[in-house]
Residue, then its C-alpha position, 0 to 999 in steps of 0.5 A: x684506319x684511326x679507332x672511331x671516336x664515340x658518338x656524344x649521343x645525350x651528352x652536354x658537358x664539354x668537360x666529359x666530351x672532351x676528356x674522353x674523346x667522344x666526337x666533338x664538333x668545334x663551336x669554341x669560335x663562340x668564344x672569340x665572338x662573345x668577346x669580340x662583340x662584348x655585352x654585358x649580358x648575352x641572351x640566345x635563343x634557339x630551339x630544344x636540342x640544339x647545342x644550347x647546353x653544350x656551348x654553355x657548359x664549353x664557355x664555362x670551360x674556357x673561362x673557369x679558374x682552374x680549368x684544364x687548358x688541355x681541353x681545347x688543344x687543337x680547336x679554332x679557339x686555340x690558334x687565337x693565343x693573345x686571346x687564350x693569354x688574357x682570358x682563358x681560366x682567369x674568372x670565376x664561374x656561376x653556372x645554372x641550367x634551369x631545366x629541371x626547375x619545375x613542380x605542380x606548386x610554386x613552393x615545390x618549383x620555387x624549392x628546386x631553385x633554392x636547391x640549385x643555387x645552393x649546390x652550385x654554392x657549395x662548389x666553392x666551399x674554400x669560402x667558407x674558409x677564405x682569409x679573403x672574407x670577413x666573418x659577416x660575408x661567411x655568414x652569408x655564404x652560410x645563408x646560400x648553402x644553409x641546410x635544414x633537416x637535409x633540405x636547402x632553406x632560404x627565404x625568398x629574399x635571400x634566394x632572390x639576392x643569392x647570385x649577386x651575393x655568390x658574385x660578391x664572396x667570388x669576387x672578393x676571394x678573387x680579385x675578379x669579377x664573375x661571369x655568370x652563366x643561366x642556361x634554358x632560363x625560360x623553362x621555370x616561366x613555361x612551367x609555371x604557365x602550365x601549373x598554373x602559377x606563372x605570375x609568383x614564377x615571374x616575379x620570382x625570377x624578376x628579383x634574382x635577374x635583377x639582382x644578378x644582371x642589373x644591379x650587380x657591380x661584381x658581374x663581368x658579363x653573363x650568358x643566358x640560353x633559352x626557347x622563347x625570347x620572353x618579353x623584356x618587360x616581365x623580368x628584364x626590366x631596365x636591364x641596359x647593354x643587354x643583346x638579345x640574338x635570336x634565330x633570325x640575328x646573322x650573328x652567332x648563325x652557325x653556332x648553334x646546329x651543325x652546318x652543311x660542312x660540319x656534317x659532310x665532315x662528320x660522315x666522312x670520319x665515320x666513312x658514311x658519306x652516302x647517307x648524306x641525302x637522307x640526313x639532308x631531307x629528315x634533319x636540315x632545313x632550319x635557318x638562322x640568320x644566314x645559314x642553313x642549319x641541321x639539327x645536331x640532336x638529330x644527326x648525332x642519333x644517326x649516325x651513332x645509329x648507322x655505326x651500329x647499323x649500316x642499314x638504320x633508318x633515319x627516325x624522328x629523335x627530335x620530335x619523340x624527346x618532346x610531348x609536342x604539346x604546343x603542336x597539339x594546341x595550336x591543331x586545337x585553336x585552328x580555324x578554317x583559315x588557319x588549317x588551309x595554311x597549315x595544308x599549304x605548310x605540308x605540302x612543302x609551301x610557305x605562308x607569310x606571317x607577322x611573328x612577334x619576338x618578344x612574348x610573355x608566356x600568358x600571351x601564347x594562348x591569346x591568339x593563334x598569330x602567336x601561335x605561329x611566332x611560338x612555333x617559328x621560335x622552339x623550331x617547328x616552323x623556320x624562315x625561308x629567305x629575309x623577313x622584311x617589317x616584321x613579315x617572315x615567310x615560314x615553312x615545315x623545315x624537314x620531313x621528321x618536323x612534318x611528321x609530327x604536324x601528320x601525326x598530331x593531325x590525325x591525333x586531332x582527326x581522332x578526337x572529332x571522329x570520337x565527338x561526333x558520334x551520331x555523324x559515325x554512327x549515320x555512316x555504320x548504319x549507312x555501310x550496314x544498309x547500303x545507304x551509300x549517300x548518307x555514307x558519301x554525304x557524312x563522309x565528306x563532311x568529316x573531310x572537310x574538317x580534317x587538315x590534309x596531310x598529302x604530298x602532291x608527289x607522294x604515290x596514289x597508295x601513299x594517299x590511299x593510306x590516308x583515307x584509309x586510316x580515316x576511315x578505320x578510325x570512323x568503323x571502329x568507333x562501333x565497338x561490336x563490329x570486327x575491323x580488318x585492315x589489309x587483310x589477306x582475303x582471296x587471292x590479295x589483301x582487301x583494304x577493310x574486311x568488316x564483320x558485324x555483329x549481324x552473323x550473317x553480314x559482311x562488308x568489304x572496302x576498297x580505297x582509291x585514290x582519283x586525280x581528279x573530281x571526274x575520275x572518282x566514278x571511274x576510280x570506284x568501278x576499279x575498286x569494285x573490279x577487284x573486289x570481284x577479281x581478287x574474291x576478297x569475299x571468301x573469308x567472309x563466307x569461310x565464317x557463315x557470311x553470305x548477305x555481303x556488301x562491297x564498296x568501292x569508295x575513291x577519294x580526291x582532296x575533300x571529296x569522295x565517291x561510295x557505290x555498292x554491289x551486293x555479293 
């Protein structure tokens, strides 16, 4: 049997993965679209972790004068050798990924800038030297890589013309023009959204792409990558041939995320066909254009995962290599209206919802209908079927996606749990007193608040498991109580063992789960039964507790039932 290739698990340089034979999966079919479909200027957009960084870094591969031809043997862009011929190592490359462009002040980002572009400049340091250069256009490479006291320094005017004037001295030296490649372009404008410098930011960024992409004569065509797709008019301005491909464009579909096949494919080399099904429910579900689509990041982590370990479960990769910040406010901007769909999104349905493409980044927090079209775009939300006028169907395009909603969820519950103290306050004194209507009234509005995070298929414990936790959350906002949760008590694990701090008082919980609004009663006489059957009173007693009150609480959607035996 063949040694295994390793797994790129992290890694986004083409040129690494491919001298030393990690697992690669062939998107070099990009190229020969590119080329196919030509614009001068080129922007995809596509959520976080999916290959945007690898394809760029391969495309940079492919063109860059002095590239090692070896590096695509045996990929689909080879057999095309009319193409190879013409194009491949015949440009000079500008390559810049703005990911790392961010700071607390626009002077400290507008530096990492400065600092990017100068390293970038310094990887062609022969034109310092080049005879094909005059003296004036050595002084302005002198002014791009210019260090001061170890630090890059350039005015905003030079920094603002340096990629056209890199293109300039490149295309001098050479002969030819340049391809100039920006990848994660948004990131500075969502950085300087949330420091608070997005204007200064927008402007900035205007000027160095209008300069490199508009007003550049030495530009043979460029590629940009990013999240969102920001409106043209606040840093594209008059920029024409200019093609945008988003998540919902038919073309470039599959290049971007492993489809079905590329999948199936790479389990087989690795001989773990039969975790398919589970790759299948936690990491598919994307669609762009036309094709279903995986998220790469995610099943890269897998399965490297699974060669270590047979028996490793899948985990949410993707959603724990982010905060989830735009999850977070959109859970805090819902309305009731908004958390009923969001109701409809977890249990696997799909809302309708008008999503605009084009946003500027002050415009996200305006108004929850660009929340939906943020969250559709950076791969929180997918389409399901063809939008028509605008109109998408959206849905929670896997199980690791839907987690981080259930998660955020609670995280919120949390929150209105902590600021609502007399409403928790009035149900602990309720379960203290036995006052099961102010018990059964509070609670149920807390409820109605709350989003619901059940799957209508999901087993009756699986929903128990999410009062439960409500209810938790609600008890041991009283600081002085003692909260058990599953304890083992009797001859089971009671639900909640509560020990106040009364030395004499205890309180046990039982939680079940109804079908219906006319089987709560009945569902809490069972909880009581076992209440009783299971003696989950003893470790009360065992501490000197003997003035006990047992609950028995059943739920159903927002509505719950509480009764009390005193034992």
């Amino acid at each position: 049997m063949a040694e295994l290739k390793m797994l790129p698990v992290g890694l986004e340089d083409f040129q690494e993965i491919r001298s030393n034979g990690f697992y690669y999966v062939d998107k070099t079919k990009l190229i020969e679209q590119l080329l196919e479909n030509w614009s001068k200027v080129n922007l995809f957009t596509r959520p976080r972790r999916f290959g945007k960084t690898l394809n760029m870094s391969m495309l940079k591969s492919f063109f860059e004068i002095g590239m090692d031809t070896a590096l695509f043997d045996d990929l689909f862009i080879s057999d095309n050798k009319e193409l190879c011929e013409k194009y491949m190592g015949k440009y000079p490359v500008i390559f810049l990924s703005l990911k790392g462009i961010d700071g607390l002040t626009f002077e400290a980002a507008k530096y990492r800038l400065t600092e990017l572009i100068g390293v970038e400049a310094e990887r062609f340091a022969f034109l310092s030297e080049s005879r094909k250069l005059t003296d004036n256009d050595r002084k302005k490479y002198y002014a791009i890589t210019n260090l001061v006291n170890g630090k890059y320094s350039m005015d905003e005017d030079i920094l603002i013309s340096s990629l056209q004037t890199l293109s300039q001295l490149l295309y001098r030296h050479y002969g030819q023009k340049v391809i100039v490649l920006i990848d994660e372009y948004d990131v500075p404008l969502d950085k300087a959204f949330q420091h608070g410098y997005y204007q200064e930011m927008v402007s900035l960024i205007r000027g160095l792409f209008g300069q490199a992409l508009k007003t550049n004569s030495f530009l043979q065509f460029a590629v940009l990558t990013g999240c969102l797709r920001v409106s043209k008019e606040s840093i594209f301005t008059g920029l024409n041939n200019f093609k945008v491909y988003a998540a919902d464009d038919v073309r470039y579909d599959e290049e971007f995320g492993f489809t079905n096949e590329e999948i199936k494919k790479m389990l087989a080399d690795y001989n773990l066909q039969e975790h398919f099904p589970e790759i299948r429910e936690w990491y598919d579900g994307y669609r762009f254009g036309n094709a279903d689509i995986y998220c790469p990041w995610d099943v890269i982590n897998y399965v490297d995962d699974l060669v270590s370990n047979p028996k490793a479960q899948p985990k949410a990769y993707w959603i724990n290599s982010s905060g989830n910040d735009l999850v977070k406010r959109f859970i805090d901007k819902a309305d009731t209206t908004t958390k009923e769909e969001m109701e409809e999104l977890i249990l696997g349905k799909s809302i309708e919802k008008r999503i605009c493409l084009d946003l500027t980044y002050d415009e996200i927090d305006t108004g929850i209908d660009n929340m939906w079209s943020v969250l559709f775009m950076t791969g929180y939300l997918t389409q399901t079927g063809n939008n028509e006028n605008g109109l998408y169907k959206l849905t929670i395009p896997n199980k690791e996606v839907r987690e981080v909603f259930v998660l955020q969820i609670r995280e919120w519950f949390d929150r209105v749990v902590a600021n609502n103290r007399a409403s928790t306050e009035k149900i602990n004194r309720g379960f203290l007193e036995g006052k099961v209507e102010d018990i059964q009234k509070e609670l149920t509005m807390f409820l109605g608040e709350t989003i619901s995070v059940l799957d209508t298929k999901a087993r009756n414990e699986e929903k128990e498991n999410f009062y439960h936790g409500i209810l938790i959350g609600i008890l041991k906002s009283n600081s002085a109580w003692a909260v058990k949760s599953n304890r083992e008590a009797g001859d089971g694990f009671a639900d909640i063992l509560v020990k106040p701090k009364e030395p004499d008082a205890g309180i046990i919980i039982e939680l079940k789960y109804a079908r219906s609004i006319d089987e709560l009663d009945k569902a809490c006489e069972r909880a009581l039964e076992q209440i009783k059957e299971r003696r989950y009173d003893e470790e009360l007693r065992e501490d000197g507790r003997n003035d006990i009150l047992a609950y028995g609480i059943a739920f159903c959607k927002k509505r719950c039932k509480v009764v009390v035996e005193k034992r």
